[in-house]
C-alpha positions as CSV (number, residue, x, y, z in Angstrom):
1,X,3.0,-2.3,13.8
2,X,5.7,-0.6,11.4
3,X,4.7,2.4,10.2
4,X,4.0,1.7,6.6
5,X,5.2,4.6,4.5
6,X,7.8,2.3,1.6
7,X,8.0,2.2,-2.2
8,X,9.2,-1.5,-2.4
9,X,10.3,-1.6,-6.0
10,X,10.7,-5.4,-7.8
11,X,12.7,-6.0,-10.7
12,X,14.9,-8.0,-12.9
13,X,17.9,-7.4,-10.7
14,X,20.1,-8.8,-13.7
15,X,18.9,-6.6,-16.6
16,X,16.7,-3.6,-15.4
17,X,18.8,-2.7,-12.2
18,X,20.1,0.2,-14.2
19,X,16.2,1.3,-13.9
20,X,15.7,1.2,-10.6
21,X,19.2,3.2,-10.3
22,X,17.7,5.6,-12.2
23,X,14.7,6.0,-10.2
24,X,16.8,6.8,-7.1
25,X,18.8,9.5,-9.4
26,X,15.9,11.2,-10.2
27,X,15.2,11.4,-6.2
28,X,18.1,12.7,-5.6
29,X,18.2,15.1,-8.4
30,X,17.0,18.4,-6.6
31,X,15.3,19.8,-10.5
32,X,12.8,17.2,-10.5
33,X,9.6,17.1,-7.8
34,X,10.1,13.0,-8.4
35,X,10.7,11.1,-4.5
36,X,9.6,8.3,-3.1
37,X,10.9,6.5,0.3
38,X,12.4,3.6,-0.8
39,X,11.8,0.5,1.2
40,X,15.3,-0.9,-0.3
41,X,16.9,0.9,2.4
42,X,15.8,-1.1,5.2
43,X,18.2,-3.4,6.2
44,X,21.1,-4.4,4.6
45,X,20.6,-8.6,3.6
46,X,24.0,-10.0,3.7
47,X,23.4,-13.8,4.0
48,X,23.0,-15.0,0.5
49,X,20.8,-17.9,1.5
50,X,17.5,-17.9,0.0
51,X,15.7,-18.3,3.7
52,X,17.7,-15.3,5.1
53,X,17.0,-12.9,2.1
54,X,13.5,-13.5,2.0
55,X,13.4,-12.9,5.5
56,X,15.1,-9.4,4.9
57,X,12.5,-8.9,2.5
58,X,10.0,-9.4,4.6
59,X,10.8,-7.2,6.6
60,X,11.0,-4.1,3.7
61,X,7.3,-5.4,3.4
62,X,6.3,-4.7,6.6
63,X,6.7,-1.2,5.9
64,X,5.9,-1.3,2.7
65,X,2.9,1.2,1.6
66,X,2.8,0.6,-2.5
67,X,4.6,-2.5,-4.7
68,X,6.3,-1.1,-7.9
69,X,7.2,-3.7,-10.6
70,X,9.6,-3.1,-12.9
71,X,8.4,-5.2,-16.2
72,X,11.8,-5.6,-18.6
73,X,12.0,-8.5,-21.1
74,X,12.5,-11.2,-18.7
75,X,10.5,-10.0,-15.9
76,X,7.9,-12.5,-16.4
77,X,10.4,-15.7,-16.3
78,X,11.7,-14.7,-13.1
79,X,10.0,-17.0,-10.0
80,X,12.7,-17.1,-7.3
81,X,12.0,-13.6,-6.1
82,X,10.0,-11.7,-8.2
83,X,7.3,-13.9,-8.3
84,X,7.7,-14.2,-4.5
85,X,7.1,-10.1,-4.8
86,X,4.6,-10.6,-6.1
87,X,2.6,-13.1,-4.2
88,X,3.5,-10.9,-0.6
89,X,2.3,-7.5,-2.4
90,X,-0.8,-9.4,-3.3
91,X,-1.5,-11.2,-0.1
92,X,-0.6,-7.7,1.8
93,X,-3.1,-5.9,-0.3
94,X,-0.7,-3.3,-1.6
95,X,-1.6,-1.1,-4.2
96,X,0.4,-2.1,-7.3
97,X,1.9,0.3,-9.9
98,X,3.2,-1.5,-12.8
99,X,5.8,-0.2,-14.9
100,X,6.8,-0.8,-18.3
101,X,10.3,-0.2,-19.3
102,X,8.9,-0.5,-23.1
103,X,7.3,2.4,-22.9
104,X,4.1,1.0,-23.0
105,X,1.2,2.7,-21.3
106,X,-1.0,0.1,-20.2
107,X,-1.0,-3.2,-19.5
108,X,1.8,-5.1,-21.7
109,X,0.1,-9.1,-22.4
110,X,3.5,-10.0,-23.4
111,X,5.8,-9.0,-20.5
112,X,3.9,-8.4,-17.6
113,X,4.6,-11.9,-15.0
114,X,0.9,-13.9,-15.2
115,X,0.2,-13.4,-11.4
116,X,0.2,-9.5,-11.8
117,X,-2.5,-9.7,-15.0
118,X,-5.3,-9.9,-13.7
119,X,-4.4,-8.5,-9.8
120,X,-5.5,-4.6,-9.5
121,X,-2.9,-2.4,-10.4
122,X,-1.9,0.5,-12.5
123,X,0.4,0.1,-15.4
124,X,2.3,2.6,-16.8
125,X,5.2,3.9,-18.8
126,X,8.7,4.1,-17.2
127,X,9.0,8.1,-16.6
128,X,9.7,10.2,-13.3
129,X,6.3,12.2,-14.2
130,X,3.9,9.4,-14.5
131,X,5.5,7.5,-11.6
132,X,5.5,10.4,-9.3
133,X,1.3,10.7,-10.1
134,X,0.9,6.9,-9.9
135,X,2.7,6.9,-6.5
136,X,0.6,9.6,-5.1
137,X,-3.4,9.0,-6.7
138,X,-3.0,5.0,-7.4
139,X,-3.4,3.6,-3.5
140,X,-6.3,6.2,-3.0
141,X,-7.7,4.6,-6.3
142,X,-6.8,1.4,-5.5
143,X,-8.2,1.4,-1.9
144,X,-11.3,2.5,-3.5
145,X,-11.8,0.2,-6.1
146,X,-11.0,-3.0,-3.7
147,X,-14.0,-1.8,-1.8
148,X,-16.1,-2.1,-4.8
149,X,-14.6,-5.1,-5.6
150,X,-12.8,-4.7,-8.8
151,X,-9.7,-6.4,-10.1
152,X,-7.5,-6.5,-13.0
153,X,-5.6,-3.8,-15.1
154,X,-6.0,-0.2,-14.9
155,X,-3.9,2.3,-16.6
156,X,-4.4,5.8,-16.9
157,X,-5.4,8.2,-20.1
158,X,-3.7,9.7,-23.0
159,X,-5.1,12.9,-21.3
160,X,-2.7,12.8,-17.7
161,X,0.0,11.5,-19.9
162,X,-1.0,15.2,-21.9
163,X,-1.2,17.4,-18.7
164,X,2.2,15.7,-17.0
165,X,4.3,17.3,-20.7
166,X,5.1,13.6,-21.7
C-alpha cells in the first residue's frame, strides 16, 4: 500500500488553473507557512486518451490523503474528470476541502458540482491561510464525524477566519 500523504487538487483546468498555480506559488514562496504535497506530481500522464489519464489519476489517488476542489463558475458543468474526482474521493473516503474561488465561506448552492453538496466536506474561501488550517484540522474532523455518521456541508466560523488575519 502507497503511503498516503497527497493533496490531490481538482479543478476547472480551462479557467481556474491559474488558481491551482497559485497554490503551488504560495508553497514555494519561503514568507508564507502555506505547503502541501501535491499529488500532481506523481507521474507525468502523457497519453491523451481518456482510459490512460484516468489511469494516471488513479494512481495520484492512491496516495492521496485529502481531495481539494477548486469550485470556479463552471466547475459544476464539468463531468469528464471532475466529476470522475469526485466520485473516486468519495468512494476512497477522503476528507474533502471545498474551495470557493468567489470568496465565499461556506457552502456556495450555486457553484458547488451536485455530487459534492451533500458529501462531508469543508468549504471554504480561496486563501493560503484558511487552506493551510483546512489541510491540517479537516481530515482529523472529518475522520471523526464519518464515525458518527454525519454528512453534508461543514464550513468553519467567522471566528478562525478572525484568528487566521483574514
Amino acid at each position: 500500500m502507497a503511503y498516503r500523504n497527497k493533496v490531490y487538487v481538482s479543478m476547472d483546468a480551462d479557467n481556474d488553473l491559474r488558481y491551482y498555480n497559485l497554490m503551488r506559488a504560495w508553497r514555494q514562496n519561503d514568507y508564507t507557512p502555506f505547503d502541501f504535497y501535491d499529488a500532481h506530481d506523481i507521474n507525468n500522464i502523457y497519453d491523451k486518451s481518456e482510459a490512460s489519464i484516468k489511469a494516471g489519476l488513479q494512481e495520484r489517488f492512491r496516495n492521496t490523503k485529502v481531495f481539494v476542489l477548486l469550485v470556479g463558475e463552471h466547475t459544476k458543468y464539468l463531468y469528464k474528470y471532475v466529476r470522475w474526482e469526485i466520485e473516486q474521493a468519495i468512494k476512497r473516503e477522503l476528507p474533502c476541502i471545498v474551495v470557493n474561488l468567489n470568496g465565499k465561506r461556506s457552502a456556495d448552492a450555486d457553484l458547488c458540482p451536485a455530487l459534492m453538496r451533500n458529501n462531508l466536506a469543508v468549504h471554504i474561501s480561496f486563501n493560503a491561510k484558511i487552506l493551510q488550517y483546512a489541510l491540517e484540522h479537516w481530515p482529523a474532523s472529518d475522520e471523526r464525524y464519518r464515525r458518527e455518521g454525519k454528512t453534508g456541508a461543514y464550513y468553519y466560523n467567522e471566528s478562525v477566519y478572525k484568528e487566521l488575519g483574514i
